[in-house]
KOLDRENSE-687911 format. One record per residue (C-alpha): residue in three letters; x, y, z. Coordinates in steps of 0.1 Angstrom, whole numbers, plus 2048, in hexadecimal, padded with zeros to 3 digits. Layout:
N
Ala | X | Y | Z
...
end
This chain:
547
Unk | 69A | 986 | 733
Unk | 6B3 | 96F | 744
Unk | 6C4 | 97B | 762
Unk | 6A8 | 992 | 76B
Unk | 69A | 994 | 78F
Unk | 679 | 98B | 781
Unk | 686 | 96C | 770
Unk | 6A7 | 95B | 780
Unk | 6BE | 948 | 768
Unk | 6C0 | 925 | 76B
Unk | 6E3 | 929 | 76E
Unk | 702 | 93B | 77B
Unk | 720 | 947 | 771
Unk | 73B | 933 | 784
Unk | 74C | 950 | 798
Unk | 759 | 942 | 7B8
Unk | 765 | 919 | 7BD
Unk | 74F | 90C | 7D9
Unk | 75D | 8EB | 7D7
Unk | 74F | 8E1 | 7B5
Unk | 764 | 8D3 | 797
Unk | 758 | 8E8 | 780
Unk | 75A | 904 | 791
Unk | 781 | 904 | 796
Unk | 780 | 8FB | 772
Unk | 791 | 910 | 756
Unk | 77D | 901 | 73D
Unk | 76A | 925 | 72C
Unk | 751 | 922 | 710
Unk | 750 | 941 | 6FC
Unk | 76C | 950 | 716
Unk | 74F | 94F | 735
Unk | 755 | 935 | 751
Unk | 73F | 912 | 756
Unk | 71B | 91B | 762
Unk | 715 | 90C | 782
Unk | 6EF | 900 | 787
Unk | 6DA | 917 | 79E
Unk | 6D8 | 910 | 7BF
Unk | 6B1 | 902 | 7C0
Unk | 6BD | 8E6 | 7A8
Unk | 6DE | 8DE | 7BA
Unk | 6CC | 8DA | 7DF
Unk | 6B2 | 8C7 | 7CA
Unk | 6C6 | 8AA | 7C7
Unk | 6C9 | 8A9 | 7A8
Unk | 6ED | 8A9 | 79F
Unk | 6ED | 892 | 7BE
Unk | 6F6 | 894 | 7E2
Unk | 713 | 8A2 | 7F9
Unk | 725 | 889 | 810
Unk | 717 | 89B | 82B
Unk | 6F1 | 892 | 822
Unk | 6FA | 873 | 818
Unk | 70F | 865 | 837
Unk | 704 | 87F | 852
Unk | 6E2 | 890 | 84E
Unk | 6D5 | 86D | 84C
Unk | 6B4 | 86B | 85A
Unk | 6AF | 841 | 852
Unk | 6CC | 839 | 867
Unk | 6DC | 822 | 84B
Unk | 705 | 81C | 845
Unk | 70C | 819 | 822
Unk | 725 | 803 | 810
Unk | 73A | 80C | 7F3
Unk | 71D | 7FD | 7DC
Unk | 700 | 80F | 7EA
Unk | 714 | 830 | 7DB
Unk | 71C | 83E | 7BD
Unk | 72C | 85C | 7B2
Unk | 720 | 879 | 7A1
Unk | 737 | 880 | 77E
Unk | 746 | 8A3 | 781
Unk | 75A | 8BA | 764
Unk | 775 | 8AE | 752
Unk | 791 | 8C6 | 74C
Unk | 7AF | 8B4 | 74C
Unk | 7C1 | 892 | 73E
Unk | 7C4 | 871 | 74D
Unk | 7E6 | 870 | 752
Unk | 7E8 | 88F | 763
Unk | 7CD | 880 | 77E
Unk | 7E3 | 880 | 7A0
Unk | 7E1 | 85E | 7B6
Unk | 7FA | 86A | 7CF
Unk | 7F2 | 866 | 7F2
Unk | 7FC | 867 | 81A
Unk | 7FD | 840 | 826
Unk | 802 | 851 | 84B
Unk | 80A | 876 | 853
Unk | 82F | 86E | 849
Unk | 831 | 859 | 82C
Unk | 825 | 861 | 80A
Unk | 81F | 846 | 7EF
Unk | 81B | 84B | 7CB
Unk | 7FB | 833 | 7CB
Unk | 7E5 | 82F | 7E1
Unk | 7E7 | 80A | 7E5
Unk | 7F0 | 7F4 | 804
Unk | 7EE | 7CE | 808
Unk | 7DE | 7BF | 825
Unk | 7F6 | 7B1 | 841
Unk | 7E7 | 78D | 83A
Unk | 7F8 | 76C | 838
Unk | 7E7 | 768 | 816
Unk | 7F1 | 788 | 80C
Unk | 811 | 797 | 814
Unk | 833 | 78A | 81A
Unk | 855 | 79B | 80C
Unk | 84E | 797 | 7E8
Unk | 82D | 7A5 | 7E7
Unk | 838 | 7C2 | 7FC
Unk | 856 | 7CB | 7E3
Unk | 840 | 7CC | 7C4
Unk | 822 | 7E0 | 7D4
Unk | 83F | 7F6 | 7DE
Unk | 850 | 7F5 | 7BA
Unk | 82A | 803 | 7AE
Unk | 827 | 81C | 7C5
Unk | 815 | 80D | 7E6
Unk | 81D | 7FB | 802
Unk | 81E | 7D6 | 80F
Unk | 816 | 7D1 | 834
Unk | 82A | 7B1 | 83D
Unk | 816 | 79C | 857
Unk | 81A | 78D | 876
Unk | 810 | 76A | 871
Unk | 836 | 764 | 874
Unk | 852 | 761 | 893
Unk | 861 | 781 | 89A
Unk | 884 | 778 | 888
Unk | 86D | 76C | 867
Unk | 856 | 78E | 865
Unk | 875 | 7A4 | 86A
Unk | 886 | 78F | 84F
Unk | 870 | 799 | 837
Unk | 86E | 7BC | 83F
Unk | 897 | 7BA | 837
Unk | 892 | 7AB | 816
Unk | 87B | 7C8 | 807
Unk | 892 | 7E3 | 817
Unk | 8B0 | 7D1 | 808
Unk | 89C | 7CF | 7E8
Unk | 8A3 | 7F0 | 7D7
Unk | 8BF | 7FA | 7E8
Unk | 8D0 | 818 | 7DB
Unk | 8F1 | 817 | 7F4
Unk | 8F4 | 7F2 | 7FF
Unk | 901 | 7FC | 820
Unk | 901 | 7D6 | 82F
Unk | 90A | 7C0 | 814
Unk | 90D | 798 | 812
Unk | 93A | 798 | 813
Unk | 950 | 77A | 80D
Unk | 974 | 773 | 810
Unk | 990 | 767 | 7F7
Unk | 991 | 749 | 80C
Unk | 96A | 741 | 802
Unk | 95E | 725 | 7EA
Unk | 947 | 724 | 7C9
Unk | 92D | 70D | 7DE
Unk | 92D | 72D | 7FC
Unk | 926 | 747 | 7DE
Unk | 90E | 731 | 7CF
Unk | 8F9 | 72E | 7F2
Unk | 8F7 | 751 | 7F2
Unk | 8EA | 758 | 7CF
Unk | 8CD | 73D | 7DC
Unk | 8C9 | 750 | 7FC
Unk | 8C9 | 76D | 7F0
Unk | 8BE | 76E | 7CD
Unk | 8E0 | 780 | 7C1
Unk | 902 | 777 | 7BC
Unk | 918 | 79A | 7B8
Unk | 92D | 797 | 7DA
Unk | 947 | 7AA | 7E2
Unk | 967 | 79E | 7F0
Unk | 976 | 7AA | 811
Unk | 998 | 79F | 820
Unk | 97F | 797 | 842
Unk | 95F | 78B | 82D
Unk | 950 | 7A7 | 83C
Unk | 941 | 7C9 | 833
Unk | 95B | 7E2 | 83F
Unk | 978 | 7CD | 837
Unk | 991 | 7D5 | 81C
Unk | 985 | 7D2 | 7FA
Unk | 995 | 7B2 | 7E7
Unk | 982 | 7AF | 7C9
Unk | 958 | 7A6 | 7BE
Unk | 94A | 788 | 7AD
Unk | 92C | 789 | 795
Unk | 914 | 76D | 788
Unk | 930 | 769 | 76A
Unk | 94D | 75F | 77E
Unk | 93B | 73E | 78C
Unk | 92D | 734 | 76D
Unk | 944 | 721 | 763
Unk | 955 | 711 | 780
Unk | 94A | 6F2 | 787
Unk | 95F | 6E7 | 7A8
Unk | 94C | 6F5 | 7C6
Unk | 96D | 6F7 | 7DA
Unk | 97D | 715 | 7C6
Unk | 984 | 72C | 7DC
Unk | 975 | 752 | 7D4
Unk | 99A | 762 | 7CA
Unk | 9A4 | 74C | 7AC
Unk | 982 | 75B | 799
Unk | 97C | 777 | 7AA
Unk | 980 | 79B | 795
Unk | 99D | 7A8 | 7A8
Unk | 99F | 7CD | 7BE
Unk | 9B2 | 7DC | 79E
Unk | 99A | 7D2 | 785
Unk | 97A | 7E3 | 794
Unk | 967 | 806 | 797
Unk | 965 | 813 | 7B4
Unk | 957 | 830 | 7C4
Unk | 965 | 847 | 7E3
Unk | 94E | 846 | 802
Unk | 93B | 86A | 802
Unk | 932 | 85F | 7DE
Unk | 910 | 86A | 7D7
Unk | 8F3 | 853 | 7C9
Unk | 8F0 | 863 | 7A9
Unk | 918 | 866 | 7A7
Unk | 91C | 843 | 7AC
Unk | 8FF | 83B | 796
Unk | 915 | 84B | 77B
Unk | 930 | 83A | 783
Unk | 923 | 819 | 780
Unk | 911 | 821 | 75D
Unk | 930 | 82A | 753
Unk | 945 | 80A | 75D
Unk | 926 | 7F1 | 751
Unk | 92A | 7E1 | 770
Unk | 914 | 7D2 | 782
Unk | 91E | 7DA | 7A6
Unk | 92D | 7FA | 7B0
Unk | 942 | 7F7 | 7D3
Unk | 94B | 817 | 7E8
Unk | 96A | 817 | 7FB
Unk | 977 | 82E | 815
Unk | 999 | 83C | 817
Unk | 9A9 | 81B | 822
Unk | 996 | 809 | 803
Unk | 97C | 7F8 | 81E
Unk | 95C | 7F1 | 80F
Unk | 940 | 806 | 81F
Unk | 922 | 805 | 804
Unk | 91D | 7F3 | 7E2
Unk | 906 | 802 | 7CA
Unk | 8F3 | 7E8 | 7B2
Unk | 8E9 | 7EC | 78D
Unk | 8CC | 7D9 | 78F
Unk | 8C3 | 7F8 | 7A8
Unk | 8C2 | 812 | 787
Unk | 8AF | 7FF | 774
Unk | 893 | 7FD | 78D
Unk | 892 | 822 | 792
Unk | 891 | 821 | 76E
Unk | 870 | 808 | 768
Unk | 861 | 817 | 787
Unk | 85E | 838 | 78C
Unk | 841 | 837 | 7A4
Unk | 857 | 81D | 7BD
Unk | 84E | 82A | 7E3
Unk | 86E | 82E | 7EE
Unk | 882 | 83E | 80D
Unk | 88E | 862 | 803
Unk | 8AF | 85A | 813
Unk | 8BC | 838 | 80D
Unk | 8A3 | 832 | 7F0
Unk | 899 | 813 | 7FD
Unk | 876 | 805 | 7F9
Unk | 85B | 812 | 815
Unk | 84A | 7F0 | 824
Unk | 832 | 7EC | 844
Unk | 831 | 7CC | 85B
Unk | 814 | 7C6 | 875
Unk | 816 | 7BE | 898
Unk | 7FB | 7B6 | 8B4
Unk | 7F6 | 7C3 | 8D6
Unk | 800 | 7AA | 8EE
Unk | 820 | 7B3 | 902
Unk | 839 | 79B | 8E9
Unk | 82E | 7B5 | 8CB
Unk | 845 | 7CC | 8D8
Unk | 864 | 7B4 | 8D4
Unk | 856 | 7B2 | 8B4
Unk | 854 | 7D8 | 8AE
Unk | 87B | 7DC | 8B4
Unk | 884 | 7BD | 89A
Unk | 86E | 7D0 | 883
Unk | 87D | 7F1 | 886
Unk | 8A0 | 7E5 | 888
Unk | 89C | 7D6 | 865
Unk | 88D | 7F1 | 856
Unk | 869 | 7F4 | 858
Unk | 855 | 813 | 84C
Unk | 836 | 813 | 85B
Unk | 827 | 7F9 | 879
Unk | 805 | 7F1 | 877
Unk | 7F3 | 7E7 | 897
Unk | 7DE | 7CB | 888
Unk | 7BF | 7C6 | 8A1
Unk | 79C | 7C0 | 896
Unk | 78C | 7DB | 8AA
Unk | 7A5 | 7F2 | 8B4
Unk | 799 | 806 | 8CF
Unk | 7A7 | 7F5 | 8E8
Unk | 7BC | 7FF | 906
Unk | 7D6 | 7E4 | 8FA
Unk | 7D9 | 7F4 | 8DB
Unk | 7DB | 815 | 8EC
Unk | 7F7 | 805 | 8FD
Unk | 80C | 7FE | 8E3
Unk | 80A | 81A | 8CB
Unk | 816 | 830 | 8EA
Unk | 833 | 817 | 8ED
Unk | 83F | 815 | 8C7
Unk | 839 | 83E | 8C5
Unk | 84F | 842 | 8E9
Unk | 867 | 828 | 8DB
Unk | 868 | 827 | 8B2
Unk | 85C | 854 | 8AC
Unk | 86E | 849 | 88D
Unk | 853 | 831 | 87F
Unk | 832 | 83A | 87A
Unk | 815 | 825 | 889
Unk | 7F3 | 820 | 87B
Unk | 7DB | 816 | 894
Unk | 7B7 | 801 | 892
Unk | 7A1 | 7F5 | 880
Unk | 788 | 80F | 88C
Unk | 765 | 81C | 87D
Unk | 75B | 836 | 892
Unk | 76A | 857 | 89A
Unk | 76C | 84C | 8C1
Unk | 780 | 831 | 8B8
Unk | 797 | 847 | 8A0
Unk | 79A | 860 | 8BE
Unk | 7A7 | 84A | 8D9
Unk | 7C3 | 83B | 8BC
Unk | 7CD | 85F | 8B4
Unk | 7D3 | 86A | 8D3
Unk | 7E7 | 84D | 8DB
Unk | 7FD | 859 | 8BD
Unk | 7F4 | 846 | 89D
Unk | 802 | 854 | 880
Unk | 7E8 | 842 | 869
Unk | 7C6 | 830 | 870
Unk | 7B8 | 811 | 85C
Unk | 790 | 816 | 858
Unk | 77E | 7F6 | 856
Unk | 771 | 7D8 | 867
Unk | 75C | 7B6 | 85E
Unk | 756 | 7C0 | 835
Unk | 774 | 7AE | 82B
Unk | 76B | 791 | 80F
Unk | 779 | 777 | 828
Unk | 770 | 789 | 847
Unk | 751 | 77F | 863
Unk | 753 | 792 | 87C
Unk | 732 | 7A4 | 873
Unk | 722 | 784 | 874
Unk | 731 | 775 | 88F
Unk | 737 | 793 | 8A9
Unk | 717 | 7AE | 89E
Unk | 734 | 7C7 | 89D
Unk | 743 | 7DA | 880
Unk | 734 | 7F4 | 868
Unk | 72A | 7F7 | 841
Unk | 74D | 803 | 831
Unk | 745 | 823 | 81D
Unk | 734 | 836 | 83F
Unk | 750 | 828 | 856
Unk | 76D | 837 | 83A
Unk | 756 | 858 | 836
Unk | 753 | 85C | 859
Unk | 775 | 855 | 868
Unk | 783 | 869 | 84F
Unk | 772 | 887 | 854
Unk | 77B | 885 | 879
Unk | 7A0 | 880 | 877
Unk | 7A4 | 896 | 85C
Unk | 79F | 8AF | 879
Unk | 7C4 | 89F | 886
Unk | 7D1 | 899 | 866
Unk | 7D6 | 878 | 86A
Unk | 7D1 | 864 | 849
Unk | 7B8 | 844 | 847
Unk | 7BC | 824 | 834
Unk | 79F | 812 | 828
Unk | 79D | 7EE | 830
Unk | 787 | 7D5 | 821
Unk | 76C | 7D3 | 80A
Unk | 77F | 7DA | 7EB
Unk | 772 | 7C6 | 7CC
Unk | 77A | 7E1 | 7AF
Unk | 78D | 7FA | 7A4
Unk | 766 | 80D | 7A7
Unk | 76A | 806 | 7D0
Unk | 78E | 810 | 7D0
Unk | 784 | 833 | 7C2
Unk | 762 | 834 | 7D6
Unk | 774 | 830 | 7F5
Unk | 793 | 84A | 7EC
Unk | 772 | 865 | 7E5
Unk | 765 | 85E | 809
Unk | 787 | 866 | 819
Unk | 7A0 | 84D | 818
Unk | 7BF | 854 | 815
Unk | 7C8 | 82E | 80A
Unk | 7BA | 80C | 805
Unk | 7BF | 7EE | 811
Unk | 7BC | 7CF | 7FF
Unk | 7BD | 7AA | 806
Unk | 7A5 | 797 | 7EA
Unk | 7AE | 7AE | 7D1
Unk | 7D1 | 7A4 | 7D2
Unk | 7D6 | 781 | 7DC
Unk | 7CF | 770 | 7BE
Unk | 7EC | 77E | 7B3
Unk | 810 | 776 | 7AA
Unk | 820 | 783 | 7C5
Unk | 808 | 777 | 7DE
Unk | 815 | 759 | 7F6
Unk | 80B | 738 | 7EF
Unk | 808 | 723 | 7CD
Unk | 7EB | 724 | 7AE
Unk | 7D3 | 706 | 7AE
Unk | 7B9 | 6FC | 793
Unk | 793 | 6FA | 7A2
Unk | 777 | 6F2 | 786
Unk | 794 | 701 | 769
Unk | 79B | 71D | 77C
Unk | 7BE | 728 | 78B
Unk | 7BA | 733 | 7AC
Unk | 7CD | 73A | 7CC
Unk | 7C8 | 737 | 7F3
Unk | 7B9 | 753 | 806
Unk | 7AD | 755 | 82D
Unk | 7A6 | 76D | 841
Unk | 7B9 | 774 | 85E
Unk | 79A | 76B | 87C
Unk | 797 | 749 | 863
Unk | 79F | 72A | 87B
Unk | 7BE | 71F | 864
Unk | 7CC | 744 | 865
Unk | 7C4 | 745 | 88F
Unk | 7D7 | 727 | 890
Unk | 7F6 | 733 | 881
Unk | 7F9 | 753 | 89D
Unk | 7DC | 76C | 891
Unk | 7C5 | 764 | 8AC
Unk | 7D7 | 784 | 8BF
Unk | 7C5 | 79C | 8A4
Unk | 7A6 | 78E | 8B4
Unk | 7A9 | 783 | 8D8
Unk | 7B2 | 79C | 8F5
Unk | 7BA | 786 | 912
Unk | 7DB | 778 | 91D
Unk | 7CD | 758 | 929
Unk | 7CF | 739 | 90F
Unk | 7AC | 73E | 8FE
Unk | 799 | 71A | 8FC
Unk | 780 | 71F | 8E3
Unk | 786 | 734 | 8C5
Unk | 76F | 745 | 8B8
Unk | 776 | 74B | 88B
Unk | 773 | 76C | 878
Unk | 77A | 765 | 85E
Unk | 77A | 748 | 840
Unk | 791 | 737 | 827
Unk | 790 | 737 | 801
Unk | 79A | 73B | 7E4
Unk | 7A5 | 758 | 7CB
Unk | 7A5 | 759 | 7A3
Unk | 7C7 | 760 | 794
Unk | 7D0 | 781 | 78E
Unk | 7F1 | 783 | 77C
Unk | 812 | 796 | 788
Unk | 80B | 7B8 | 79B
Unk | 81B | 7CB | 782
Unk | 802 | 7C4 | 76C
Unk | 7E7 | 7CC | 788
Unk | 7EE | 7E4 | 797
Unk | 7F1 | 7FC | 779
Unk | 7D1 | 7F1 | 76F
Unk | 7C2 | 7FA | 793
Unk | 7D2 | 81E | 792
Unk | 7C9 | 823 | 76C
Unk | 7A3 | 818 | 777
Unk | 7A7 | 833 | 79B
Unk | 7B1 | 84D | 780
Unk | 794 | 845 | 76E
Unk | 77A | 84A | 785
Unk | 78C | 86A | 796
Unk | 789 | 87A | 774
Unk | 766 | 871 | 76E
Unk | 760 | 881 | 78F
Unk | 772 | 89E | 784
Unk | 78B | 8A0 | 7A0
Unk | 7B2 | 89F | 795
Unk | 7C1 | 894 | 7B2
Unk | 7B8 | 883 | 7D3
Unk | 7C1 | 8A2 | 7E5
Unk | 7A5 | 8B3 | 7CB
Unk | 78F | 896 | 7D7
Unk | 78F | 89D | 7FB
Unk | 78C | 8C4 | 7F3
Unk | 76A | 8BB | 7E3
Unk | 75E | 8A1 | 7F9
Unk | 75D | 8B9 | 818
Unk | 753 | 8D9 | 801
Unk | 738 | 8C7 | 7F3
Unk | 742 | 8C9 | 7D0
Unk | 747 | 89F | 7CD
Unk | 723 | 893 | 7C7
Unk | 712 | 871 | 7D1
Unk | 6F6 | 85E | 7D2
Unk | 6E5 | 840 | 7E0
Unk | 6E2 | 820 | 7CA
Unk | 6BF | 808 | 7CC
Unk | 6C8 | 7E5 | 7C5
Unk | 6B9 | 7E8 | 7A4
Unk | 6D4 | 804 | 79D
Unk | 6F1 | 7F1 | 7AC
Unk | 6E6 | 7D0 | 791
Unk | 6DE | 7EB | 778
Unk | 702 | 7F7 | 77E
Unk | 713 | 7D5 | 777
Unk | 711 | 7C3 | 75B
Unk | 6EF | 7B5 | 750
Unk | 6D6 | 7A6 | 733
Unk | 6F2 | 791 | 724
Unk | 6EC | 76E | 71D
Unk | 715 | 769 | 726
Unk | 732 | 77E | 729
Unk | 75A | 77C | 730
Unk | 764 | 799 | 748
Unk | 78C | 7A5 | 742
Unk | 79B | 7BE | 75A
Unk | 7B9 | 7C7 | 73F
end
């Protein structure tokens, strides 16, 4: 009979969670819990492995890329929507999606940054800029979504149609308000919208003969809070919404262009206190970066990433004591590292965050070229584990070619991806589409690629102060396929992470992670014949759509 001593059951009643996703399930048949297998069948290997023989107790001595591994499907027992992608970037900042563009020239500049913020990420502005350029940009995402506009663009009754048209240009807007001192703090005159200057066709008009006068506007009394003044402004239809102090001088202005973003994105990574957007910049290690640290902070940065090639490095070291000793306020992520010596030396430096990852990028060469680096999946499993022990989060950098690798490399520990390929074919990318063969395409280098050295990233790659003769390229140039607009993408990426978590059977990262180092989350090894057996095969043609 089953369950005797004589003859053990096959199975088990599922008592007590060990890690397993079906065994925190609350899925009952007839009102008794999931069976679990029995132990002899489980340690077989035949519901597949544990990290921990996969990555550790490995006796071939072999690293293991997200390809070579596959995931083992767990229990179902809950919706896709209720899947949760949220996520520590560093041990301060939380983002809604576990996304973050690459700090490359190819890749991220203002406008990418914003909308990978908008969806729920983070852009990492790089450094292939002068200091004044890079912090620029890190001013126009945090001006972005604004909530209070504490420093906004002010002109005088005494300015012209042609001086409010230069701004709109600049700027991209053309709601200014009017100070008797065209400047924020002085006395509140009146505002001008896009409607006023349409149709006044002599440049030399000054502002106050169009301008909607003090007595004709809303305003709202500094101490106002955000959702007060929200309401205010919905109520008036306005626009802009300025807030005065007692004397009527203007200290904020509130913009209705700022609702409706909350309103069509609700996962926007945002600042808890000023609501603006959350957005990273990169600086080297070379005694100028910490000029460029202050210009980054001062306009607003989030997050600095140390952007070095191999991290462990006692310049490195250097600076993230510096920006911790000088910035505590921002976060640091250190690297790239792929071993938990390297991770050590960065933590106890201070980094807040570490990026995993070196020579697997689509563009990158330094495996080829230096013999250092390490197959992605073991260097994200293993760095992970370690400074898990810290609590310090890890980004995963490089090697990215699917929403499959995103989720592989989220089950192995990472906290976050990063992704260069994967996202600059797209709109928001820098540069402009081409036509190769019928094909739209875009420009995309690496950062150790002789164009990109050329242009100031031959610091990510060269420790030595003296002027470096011959240099030596890590990288390549090509080409990307168009990818449409990131809002597009990017809910296609997190609908496809989703996806893979719930076949899984884990419900939220943090699940993941729980599973991972309880041995509940499953893998196995991959032959090439698997991996082509895995992809798509036997057809005589095909067209591949993402969505």
């Amino acid at each position: 009979m089953a369950g005797d001593s004589d003859n053990p059951s096959p199975v088990r009643a599922m008592t007590s969670p060990r890690g397993s996703g079906p065994a925190a399930s609350p899925t009952k048949i007839k009102d008794e819990p999931l069976w679990e297998v029995d132990e002899e069948t489980l340690n077989s290997g035949a519901c597949g492995f544990t990290a921990e023989k996969i990555f550790c107790n490995n006796s071939a001595s072999v690293a293991y890329t997200y390809d070579d591994v596959i995931m083992m499907p767990g229990h179902i027992h809950f919706a896709l929507h209720e899947v949760d992608i949220s996520t520590q970037l560093t041990k301060n900042i939380k983002l809604k999606a576990p996304f973050v563009s690459s700090p490359m020239d190819t890749v991220t500049e203002s406008k990418m940054a914003i909308e990978m913020a908008l969806q729920g990420g983070i852009g990492i502005i790089h450094s292939n800029y002068s200091i004044e350029a890079q912090a620029a940009e890190v001013y126009k995402v945090k001006k972005y979504k604004n909530g209070f506009i504490t420093d906004p663009v002010c002109l005088s009754p005494t300015n012209t149609v042609e001086d409010v048209i230069d701004i709109k240009h600049s700027f991209g807007y053309s709601g200014i308000p009017i100070t008797d001192t065209g400047k924020m703090g002085g006395k509140l005159v009146g505002i001008i919208s896009n409607r006023d200057t349409s149709f006044v066709d002599d440049l030399s008009v000054k502002v106050s003969e169009f301008m909607s006068p003090r007595d004709k506007l809303t305003v709202a009394k500094e101490g106002v809070s955000l959702e007060e003044a929200n309401e205010l402004l919905k109520e008036s239809k306005k626009g802009k919404l300025p807030v005065v102090n007692e004397d009527d001088e203007l200290v904020a202005l509130i913009a209705r262009t700022d609702l409706q973003k909350n309103r069509d994105f609700p996962r926007a990574s945002k600042n808890e206190k000023s609501k603006q957007l959350l957005v990273g910049a990169s600086i080297g290690t070379r005694p100028e970066d910490r000029d460029r640290a202050t210009a980054l902070v001062e306009a607003g940065v989030d997050v600095i990433v140390v952007d070095s090639s191999q991290g462990d490095s006692t310049y490195q070291l250097e600076i993230i004591e510096h920006l911790k000793e000088a910035h505590p306020s921002v976060d640091v992520i250190g690297g790239n590292v792929v071993t938990p010596t390297q991770a050590l030396h960065l933590i106890q430096a201070g980094a807040d965050g570490l990026r995993v990852g070196m020579g697997i990028g689509s563009i990158c060469t330094t495996q080829e070229v230096c013999a250092v680096g390490r197959a992605q999946a073991s260097a994200v499993y293993h760095v992970a584990k370690f400074a898990r022990k810290y609590g310090v989060p890890i980004v995963a950098d490089g090697g990215i070619k699917s929403t499959g690798h995103i989720t592989k490399a989220l089950a192995c520990g990472a906290s976050c991806v990063m992704m260069g390929s994967m996202l600059a074919g797209t709109d928001e990318a820098p540069g402009e589409y081409f036509y190769q063969d019928g094909v739209r395409l875009k420009r995309y280098r690496g950062m150790g690629s002789l164009e990109a050295m050329q242009k100031g990233s031959e610091k990510r790659y060269v420790w030595d102060n003296n002027k470096t003769a011959v240099k030596v390229a890590q990288g390549v140039s090509g080409a990307v396929e168009d990818k449409g607009s990131l809002r597009r993408y990017i809910p296609y990426l997190i609908q496809g992470v989703r996806h893979g978590m719930q076949d899984a059977g884990v419900d939220s990262l943090q699940d993941a992670k729980e599973k991972l180092y309880g041995g509940g989350l499953r893998f196995e090894i991959r032959s090439p014949a698997a991996q082509k057996e895995g992809g798509v095969h036997g057809l005589h043609s095909y067209q591949k759509r993402l969505y």
